[in-house]
N, C-alpha and C positions, 0 to 999 in steps of 0.2 A: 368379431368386430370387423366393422367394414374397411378394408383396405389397410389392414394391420398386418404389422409381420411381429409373428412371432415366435420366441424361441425360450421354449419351456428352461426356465431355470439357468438361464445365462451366467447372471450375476450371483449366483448361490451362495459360491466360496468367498464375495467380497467382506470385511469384514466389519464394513459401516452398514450393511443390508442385516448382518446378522445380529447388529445394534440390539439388545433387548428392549431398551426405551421406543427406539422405533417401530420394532416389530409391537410393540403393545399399545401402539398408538393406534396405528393402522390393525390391529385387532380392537380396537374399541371403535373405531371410524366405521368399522364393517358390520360392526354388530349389530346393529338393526336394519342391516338388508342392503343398504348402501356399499359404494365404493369406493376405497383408496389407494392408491400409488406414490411411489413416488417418482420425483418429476424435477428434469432438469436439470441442473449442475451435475448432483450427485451419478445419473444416468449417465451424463457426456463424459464426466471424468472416468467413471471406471471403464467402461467401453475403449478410451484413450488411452486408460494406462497410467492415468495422470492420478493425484491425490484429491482427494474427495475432502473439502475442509464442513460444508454445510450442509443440511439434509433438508428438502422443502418435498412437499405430501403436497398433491391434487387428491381433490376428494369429491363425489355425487352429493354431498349431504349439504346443506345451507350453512350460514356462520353458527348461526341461534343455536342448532342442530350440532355444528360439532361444536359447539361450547358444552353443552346440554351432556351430550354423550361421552366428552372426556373429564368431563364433574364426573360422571357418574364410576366411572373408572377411576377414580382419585387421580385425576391427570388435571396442573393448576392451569390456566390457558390466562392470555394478557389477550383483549380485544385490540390487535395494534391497526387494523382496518377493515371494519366492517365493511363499510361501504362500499368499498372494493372485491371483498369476500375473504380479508386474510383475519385469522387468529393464528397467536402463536403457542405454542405448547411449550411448558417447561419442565424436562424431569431431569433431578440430577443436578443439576446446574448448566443441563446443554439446551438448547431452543433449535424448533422445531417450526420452521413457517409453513401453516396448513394454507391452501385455498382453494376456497371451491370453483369446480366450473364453471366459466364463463364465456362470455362475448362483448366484444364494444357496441353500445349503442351510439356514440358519440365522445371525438378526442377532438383535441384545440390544440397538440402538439406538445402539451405537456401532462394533460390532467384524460382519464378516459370515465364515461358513462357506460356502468357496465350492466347487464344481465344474468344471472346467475342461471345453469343449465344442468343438462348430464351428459350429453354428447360431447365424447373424447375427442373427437375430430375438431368439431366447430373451436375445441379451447385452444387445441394445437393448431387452430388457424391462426388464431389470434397473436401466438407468440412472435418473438423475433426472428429468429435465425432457426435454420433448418434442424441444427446440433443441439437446439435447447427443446425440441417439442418429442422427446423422445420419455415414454412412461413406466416403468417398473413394476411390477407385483412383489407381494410380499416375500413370492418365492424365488425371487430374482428373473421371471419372466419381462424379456423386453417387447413394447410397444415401441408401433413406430407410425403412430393414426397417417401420417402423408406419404408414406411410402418413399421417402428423399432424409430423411433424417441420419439412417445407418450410412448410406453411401457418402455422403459428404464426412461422414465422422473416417470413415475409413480413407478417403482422400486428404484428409485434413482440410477440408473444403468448408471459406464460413460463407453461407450468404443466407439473405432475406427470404423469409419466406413470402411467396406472392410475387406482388411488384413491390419494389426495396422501394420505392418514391411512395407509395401509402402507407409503409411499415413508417417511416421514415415522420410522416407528416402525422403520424398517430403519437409519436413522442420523438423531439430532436433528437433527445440523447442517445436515442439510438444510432447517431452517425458516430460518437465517441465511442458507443459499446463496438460497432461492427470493430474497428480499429484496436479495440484492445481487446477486443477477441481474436484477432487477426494475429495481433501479435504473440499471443499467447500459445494459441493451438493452431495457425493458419501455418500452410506449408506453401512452396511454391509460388507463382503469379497471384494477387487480389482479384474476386469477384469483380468483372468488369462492370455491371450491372449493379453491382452497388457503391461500386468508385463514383458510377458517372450520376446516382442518387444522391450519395453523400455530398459532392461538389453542388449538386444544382439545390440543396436543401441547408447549406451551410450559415445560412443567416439566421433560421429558426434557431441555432444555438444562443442567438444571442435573449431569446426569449426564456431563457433559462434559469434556476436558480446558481450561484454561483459557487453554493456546496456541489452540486450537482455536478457541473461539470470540474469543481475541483477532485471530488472524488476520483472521476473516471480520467483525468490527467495524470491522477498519481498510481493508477492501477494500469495502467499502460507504462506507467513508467517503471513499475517492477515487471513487467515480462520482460523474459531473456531475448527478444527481437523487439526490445523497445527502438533500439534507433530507428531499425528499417519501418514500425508502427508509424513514427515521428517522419520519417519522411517524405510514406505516402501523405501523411494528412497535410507535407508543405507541399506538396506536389496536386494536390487538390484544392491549395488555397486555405485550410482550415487552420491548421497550425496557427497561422499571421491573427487568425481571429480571435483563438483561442487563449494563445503562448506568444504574443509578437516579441515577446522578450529571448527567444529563445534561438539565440546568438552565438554559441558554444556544441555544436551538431556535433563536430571536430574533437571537441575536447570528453562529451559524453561517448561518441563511440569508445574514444581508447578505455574511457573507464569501464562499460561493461566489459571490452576483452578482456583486460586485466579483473577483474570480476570474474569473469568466465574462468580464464584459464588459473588462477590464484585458487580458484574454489572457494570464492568470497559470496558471501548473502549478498544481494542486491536490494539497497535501501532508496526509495523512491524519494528521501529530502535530498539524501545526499549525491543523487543522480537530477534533481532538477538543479541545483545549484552546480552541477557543473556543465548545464545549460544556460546558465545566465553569464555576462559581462556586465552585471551592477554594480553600482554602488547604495550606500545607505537607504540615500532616495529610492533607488529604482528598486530596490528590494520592498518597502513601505508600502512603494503602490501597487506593485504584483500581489505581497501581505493581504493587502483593504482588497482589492479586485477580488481575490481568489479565496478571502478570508481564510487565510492559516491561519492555523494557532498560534498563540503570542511564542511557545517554545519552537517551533517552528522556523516561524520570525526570526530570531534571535539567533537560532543555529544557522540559518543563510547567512545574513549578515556578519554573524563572526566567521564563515569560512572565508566570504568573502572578504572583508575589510581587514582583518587582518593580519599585521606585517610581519610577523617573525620569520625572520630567514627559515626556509624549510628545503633542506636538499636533501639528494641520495647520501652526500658523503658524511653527513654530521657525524660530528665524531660522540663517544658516548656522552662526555662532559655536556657538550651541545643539548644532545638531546634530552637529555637529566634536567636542563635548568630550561626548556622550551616545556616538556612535560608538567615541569613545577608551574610556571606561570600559567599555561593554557588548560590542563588537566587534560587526563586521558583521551576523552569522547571529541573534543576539539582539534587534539593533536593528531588523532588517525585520519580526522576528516581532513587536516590541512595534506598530512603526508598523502590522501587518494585524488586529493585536486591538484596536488605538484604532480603526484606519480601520472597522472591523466594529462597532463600538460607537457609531461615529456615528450617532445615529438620521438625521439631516436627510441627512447624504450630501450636503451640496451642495458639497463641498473634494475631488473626486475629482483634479483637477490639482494640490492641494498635496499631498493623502497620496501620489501616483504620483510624486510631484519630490523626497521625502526617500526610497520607494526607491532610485531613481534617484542619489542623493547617496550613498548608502550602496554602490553598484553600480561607483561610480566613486571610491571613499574609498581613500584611501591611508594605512596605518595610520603618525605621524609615530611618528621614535624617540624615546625621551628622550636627548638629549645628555651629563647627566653621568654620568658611571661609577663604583665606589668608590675606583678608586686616585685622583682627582679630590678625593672628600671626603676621605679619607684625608688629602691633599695639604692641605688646608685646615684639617687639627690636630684633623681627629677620629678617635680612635683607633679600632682596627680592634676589630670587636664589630658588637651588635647598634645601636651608637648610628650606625651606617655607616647602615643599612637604614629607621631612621627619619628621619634628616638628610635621604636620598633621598626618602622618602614626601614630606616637607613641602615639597621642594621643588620635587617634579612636580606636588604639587598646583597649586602658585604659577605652576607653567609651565604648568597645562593651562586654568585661570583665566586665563593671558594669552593664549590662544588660540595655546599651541603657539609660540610666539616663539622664530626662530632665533639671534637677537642673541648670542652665547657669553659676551660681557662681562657682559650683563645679567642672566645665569642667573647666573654668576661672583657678581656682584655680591651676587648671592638670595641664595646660597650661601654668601658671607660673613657677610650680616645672620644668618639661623637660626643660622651657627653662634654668634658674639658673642652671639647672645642666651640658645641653649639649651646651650652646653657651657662658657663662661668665666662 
């Protein structure tokens, strides 16, 4: 192949290459003369060292054609876009995005006119960054059609392929991907040349769908150099376009170190909200702008709006009766937005010992029930539901007390007082 480098069986021992679903995909793709690889992600990551989660196949053969030919192989295929050249392949339960060769005939910065082909080159033009045009054999032979692919992956180097100002205008979002690729695999100083793209191409974001760029918001916000991602994109002016709510730079850094060094998963809701300084409102319209999800929604807003005292020092009582009212998944988020707001950080073994307490919390029941109150001469209505309220509150004030008599007892004072 023309201007290819290649290296027989590179990838052999990877253990996603040795996939049997894959390799029989790509043995059915080929079976009638035709050719496929795979391509992209799966190429960059293992070359990196990094973890390979998706598998995508370039193929010589037409849509019609590998639909055609993985029927024929009992291989079931979902047509998710023809017109573009992709089917996907399903065995197993795992999916498979095939597509065939191409080129653009014509993009409007979000949508492209494409050509279907067989020259390896012309499709590896086509793509984004240098690190994704990189092709595989079945037998872990790598392709590298531009001859810039491996070197920049060995540098940890991301840039455009071409000029980054036509990659750029062929779909915006490619200024959000540069950035959360950067952050992800980039090492050292940003591609200057597609910093100084990205900036003068920063309005076409707003021609966007708004899943679109929510997606690529929150996949920047799981890599582990999300801050420094977020920085450059304020330092280009994009961020304010994107994220102008994003007022807490200060309080997310602390939370990935403590992430980092805690060896905590980095969760990309609960890293934009410790981005924000909203309230209800300003949460609703970032929600509608960026459409999250309503659970989404809801988990922002209760990190943020809500008041329960939450410090390093709670004592366990404290935190037993914070854990009962907010439950587990609320309470860890409050404890990583206070632990991230610590400026001093010198309580890293208390804020890690009320996760830890919450990890191992067992949610208590309340013991009375309303045939119970009922039983105690309050008639059946809504005065059930508040006799109840007042009297969990009394038990969760006594730190959850199993004593039955002495709940009994509560349970007779409220009622004497609020219904005779």
């Amino acid at each position: 192949m023309n201007a290819a480098k290649k290296m027989q069986g590179e990838l052999a021992q990877h253990i996603w290459l040795k996939d049997a679903d894959a390799q029989a995909i790509l043995a059915a793709l080929a079976s009638a003369g035709g050719e496929a690889r795979f391509v992209g992600g799966c190429v960059r990551n293992a070359l990196m060292g990094e973890p390979v989660a998706d598998i995508d196949i370039a193929t010589t053969e037409r849509p019609e054609r590998v639909i055609a030919l993985l029927d024929a192989h009992g291989i079931r295929t979902v047509p998710t876009g023809l017109a573009h050249g992709t089917v996907t392949a399903v065995i197993s339960g795992q999916a498979f995005e095939i597509t065939t060769l191409r080129i653009d005939l014509a993009t409007d910065g979000r949508h492209a006119e494409v050509a279907f082909g067989t020259d390896w080159t012309l499709d590896a033009e086509r793509r984004d960054f240098t690190i994704n045009a990189l092709y595989a054999e079945a037998d872990g032979t790598v392709h590298d059609p531009l001859g810039t692919g491996r070197a920049d992956i060995a540098a940890r180097r991301v840039r455009f392929i071409g000029d980054a100002g036509n990659r750029i205008r062929e779909d915006y979002l490619r200024i959000l991907r540069f950035f959360r690729f950067h952050a992800h695999y980039g090492r050292g100083e940003a591609d200057e040349a597609a910093l100084r793209a990205c900036a003068a191409g920063k309005e076409g974001l707003l021609t966007l769908s708004a899943e679109r760029v929510r997606d690529e918001l929150l996949r920047i916000l799981a890599a582990d150099e999300a801050v420094a991602g977020l920085r450059l994109m304020a330092a280009a002016g994009i961020l304010q376009l994107v994220l102008p709510e994003a007022a807490r730079m200060d309080r997310l850094e602390t939370l990935a170190d403590i992430e980092a060094n805690q060896l905590f998963s980095c969760d990309s809701i609960l890293r934009l909200a410790a981005l924000l300084d909203s309230d209800t409102d300003g949460v609703n319209a970032l929600a509608d702008r960026l459409k999250l999800s309503n659970k989404d929604r809801a988990r922002i807003i209760a990190m943020l709006t809500d008041t329960t005292k939450i410090v390093c020092y709670l004592s366990m009582r404290e935190v037993r009766r914070a854990l009962y009212r907010l439950g587990c998944d609320l309470f860890k988020d409050r404890v990583m937005l206070a632990w991230a707001s610590d400026a001093r950080n010198h309580n890293a073994f208390q804020w890690r010992a009320l996760i830890a307490m919450a990890d191992n919390w067992e949610r208590p029941v309340f013991p009375l029930t309303g045939a119970m109150i009922m039983a105690a001469g309050v008639p059946e209505g809504p005065e059930v539901g508040r006799i109840s309220h007042e009297v969990e509150e009394w038990w969760i004030d006594s730190d959850f007390i199993e004593d039955e008599f002495s709940i009994i007892e509560r349970l007779k004072a409220v009622v004497q007082a609020t219904i005779y």
